[in-house]
C-alpha positions in Angstrom: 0.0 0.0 0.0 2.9 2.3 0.7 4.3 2.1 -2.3 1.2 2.7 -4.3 0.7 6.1 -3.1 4.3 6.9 -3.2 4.1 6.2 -7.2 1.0 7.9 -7.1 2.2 10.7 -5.5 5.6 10.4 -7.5 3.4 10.3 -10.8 1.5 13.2 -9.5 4.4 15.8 -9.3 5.9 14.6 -12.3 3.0 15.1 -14.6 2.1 18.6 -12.7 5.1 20.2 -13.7 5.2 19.2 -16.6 1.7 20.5 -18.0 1.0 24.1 -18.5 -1.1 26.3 -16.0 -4.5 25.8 -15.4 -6.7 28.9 -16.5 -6.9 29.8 -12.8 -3.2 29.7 -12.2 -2.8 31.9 -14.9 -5.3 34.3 -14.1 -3.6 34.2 -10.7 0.0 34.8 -12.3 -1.7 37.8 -14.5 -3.1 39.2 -11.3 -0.2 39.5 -9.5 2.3 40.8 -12.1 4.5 43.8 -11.0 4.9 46.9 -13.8 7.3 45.9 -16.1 8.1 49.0 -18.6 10.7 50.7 -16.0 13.7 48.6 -17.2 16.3 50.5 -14.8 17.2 47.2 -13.1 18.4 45.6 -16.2 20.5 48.4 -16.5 21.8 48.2 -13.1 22.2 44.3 -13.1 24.6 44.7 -16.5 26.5 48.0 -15.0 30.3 47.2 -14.0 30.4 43.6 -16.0 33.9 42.6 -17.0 33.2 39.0 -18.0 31.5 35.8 -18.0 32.0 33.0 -15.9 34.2 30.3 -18.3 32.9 27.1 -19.8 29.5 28.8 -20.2 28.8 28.6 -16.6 29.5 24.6 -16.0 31.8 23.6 -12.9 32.5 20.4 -12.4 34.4 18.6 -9.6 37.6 16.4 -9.2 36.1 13.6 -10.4 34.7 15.2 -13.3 30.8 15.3 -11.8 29.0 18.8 -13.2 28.1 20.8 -9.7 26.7 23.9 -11.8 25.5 24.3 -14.5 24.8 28.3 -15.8 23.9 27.0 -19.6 20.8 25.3 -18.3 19.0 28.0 -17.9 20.0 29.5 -21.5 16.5 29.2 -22.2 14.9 32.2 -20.0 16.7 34.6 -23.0 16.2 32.4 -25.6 12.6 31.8 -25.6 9.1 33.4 -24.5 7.3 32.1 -21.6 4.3 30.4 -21.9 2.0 32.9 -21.1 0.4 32.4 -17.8 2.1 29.2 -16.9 4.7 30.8 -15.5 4.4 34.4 -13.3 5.9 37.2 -15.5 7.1 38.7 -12.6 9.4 35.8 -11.8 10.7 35.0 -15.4 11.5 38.7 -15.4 13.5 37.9 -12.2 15.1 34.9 -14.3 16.3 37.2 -17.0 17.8 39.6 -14.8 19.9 36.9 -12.8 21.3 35.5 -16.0 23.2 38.4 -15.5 26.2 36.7 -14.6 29.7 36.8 -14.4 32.5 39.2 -13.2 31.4 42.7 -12.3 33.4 45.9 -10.8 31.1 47.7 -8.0 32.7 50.2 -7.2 36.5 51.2 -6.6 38.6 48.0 -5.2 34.7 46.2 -4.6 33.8 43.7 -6.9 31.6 40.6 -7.2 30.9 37.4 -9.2 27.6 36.5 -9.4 25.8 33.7 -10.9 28.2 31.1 -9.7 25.9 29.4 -6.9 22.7 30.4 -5.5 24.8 33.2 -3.3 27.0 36.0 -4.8 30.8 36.5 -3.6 32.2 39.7 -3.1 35.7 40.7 -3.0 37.4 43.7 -1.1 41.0 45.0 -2.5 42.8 45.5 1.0 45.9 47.7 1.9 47.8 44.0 0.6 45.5 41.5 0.0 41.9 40.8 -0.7 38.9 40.1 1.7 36.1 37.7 0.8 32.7 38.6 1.9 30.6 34.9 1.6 31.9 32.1 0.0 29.4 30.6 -1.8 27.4 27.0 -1.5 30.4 24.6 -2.8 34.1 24.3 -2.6 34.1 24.0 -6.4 32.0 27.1 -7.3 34.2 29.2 -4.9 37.2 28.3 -6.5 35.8 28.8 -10.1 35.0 32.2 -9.0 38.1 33.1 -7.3 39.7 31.9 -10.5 37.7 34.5 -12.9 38.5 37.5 -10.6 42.4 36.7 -10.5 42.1 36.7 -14.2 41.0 40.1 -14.6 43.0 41.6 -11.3 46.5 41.0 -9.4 46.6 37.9 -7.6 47.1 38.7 -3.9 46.6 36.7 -0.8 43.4 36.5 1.0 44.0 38.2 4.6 40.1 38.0 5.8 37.0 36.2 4.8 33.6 37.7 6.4 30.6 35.4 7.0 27.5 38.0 6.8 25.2 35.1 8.5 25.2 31.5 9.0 23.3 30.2 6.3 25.7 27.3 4.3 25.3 28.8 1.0 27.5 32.1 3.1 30.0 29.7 4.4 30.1 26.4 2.6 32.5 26.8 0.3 35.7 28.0 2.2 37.6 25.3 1.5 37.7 26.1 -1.8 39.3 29.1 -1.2 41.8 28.2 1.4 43.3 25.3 2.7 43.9 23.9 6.5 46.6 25.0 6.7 46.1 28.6 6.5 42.9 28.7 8.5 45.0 30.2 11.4 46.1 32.7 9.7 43.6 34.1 7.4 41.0 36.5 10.1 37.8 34.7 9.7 35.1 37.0 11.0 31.4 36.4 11.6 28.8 37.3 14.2 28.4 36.4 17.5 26.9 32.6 17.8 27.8 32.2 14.0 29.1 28.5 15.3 26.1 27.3 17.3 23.9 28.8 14.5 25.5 27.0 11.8 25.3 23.5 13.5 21.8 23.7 14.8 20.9 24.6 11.7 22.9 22.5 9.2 23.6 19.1 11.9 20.8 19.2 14.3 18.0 20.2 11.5 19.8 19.0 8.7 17.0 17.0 7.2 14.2 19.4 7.7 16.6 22.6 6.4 17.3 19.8 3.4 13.8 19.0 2.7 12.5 22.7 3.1 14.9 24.0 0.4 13.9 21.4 -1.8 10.2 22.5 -1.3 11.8 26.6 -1.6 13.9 26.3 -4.6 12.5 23.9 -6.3 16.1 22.3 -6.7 15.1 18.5 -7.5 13.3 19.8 -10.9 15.1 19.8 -14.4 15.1 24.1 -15.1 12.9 24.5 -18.2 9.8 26.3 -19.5 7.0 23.9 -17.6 9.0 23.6 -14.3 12.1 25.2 -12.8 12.5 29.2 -13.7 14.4 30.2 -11.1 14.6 30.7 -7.1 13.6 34.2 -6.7 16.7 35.5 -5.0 19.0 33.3 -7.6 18.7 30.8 -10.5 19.6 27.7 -8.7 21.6 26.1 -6.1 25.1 23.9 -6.7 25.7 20.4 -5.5 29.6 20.5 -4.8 31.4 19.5 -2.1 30.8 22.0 1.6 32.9 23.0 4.0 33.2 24.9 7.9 35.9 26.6 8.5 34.9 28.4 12.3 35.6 31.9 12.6 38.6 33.1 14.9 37.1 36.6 15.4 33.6 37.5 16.2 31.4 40.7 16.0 29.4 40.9 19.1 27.2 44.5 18.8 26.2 47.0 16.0 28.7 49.4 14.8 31.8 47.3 15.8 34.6 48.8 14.0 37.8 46.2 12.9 40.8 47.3 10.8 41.2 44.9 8.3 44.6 45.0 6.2 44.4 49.2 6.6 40.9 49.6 6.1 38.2 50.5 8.7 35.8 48.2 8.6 32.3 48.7 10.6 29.4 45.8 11.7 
């Protein structure tokens, strides 16, 4: 009996996502669209590219598995949505994420974007670089660390900063440094970063697991009929994670730090 309504079930979500929106669904997309002749964002989302991410956005690991794959979601440019199936709202969102790549923010600020379901940014220091989040996977981070030396010096990283303890922030360090030098690179994140990160990630591992899956939408092939995007990214990698614990924490609002010459405040 058990397995009989998990086919059924199993059957269920693979012909739902596969079909196109019921009238009311698309009424309900319609409904709910948000204005879309102010194209400012697109402007801002292309402003300060320097380049692409190589290999047309694929990452792969050691062994050769594919942990990210950018070219999957060629399609959000390259065709039209099906109109009401999907929200327009949300494959507008798509569009502007495919945005990816290399990109200068400001003066000695830049980012790379589009690698993982997080963005990496990357602070030229007084001697070296900071990292501000490090991505999902180990593989990712070094992909991206990889484009950025491309384009500017290669210098040592002297302090990564963990903005919160969500994996997709922290996950990837390992890719960026190795044991070796975890004493020695400042490692900076807020108070109870540690006891955040396990409780969420060890102790509620499965439901955290199961919830993004329900959230992003991660165990569905991206296409026209079934997975546009997350909202706040296109997708999430599947690479190898990592903890490395912080060796300096921020404890109130407004804490200043000098990092490598710069004044830094929390």
């Amino acid at each position: 009996m058990l397995k009989k309504i998990l086919l059924t079930i199993y059957l269920a979500s693979s012909i739902s996502y596969s079909q196109v929106a019921t009238p009311y669904t698309k009424q309900a997309n319609i409904q709910f669209n948000l204005p879309h002749k102010d194209n400012q964002d697109f402007k801002d989302a292309a402003r300060g590219f320097i380049s692409s991410l190589p290999n047309k956005g694929i990452i792969k690991d050691s062994e050769g598995n594919i942990v990210w794959d950018l070219s999957k979601y060629d399609f959000v440019n390259n065709t039209k949505a099906l109109d009401g199936t999907v929200n327009p709202s949300l494959w507008r969102q798509a569009k502007l994420l495919t945005k990816t790549g290399l990109f200068k923010v400001a003066d000695r600020i830049y980012q790379i974007r589009g690698a993982d379901i997080s963005n990496m940014t990357i602070i030229e220091s007084k001697t070296g670089i900071i990292i501000v989040d490090t991505l999902l996977s180990t593989e990712t981070a070094a992909a991206a660390i990889n484009l950025y030396f491309q384009y500017r010096p290669i210098k040592p990283i002297v302090a990564i900063i963990y903005t919160h303890s969500h994996l997709d922030h922290f996950g990837s360090t390992r890719g960026l440094i190795s044991e070796d030098l975890s004493n020695k690179i400042r490692i900076i994140a807020p108070q109870s970063f540690a006891n955040a990160a396990f409780s969420e990630n060890i102790m509620a591992a499965n439901v955290m697991g199961r919830r993004a899956s329900y959230m992003y939408g991660n165990l569905l092939t991206p296409g026209l009929k079934s997975q546009i995007g997350c909202g706040l990214a296109l997708g999430s990698s599947s690479g190898k994670q990592s903890l490395v614990l912080p060796n300096e924490l921020i404890s109130k609002t407004g804490q200043e730090k000098i990092i490598d010459g710069l004044n830094s405040f929390f």
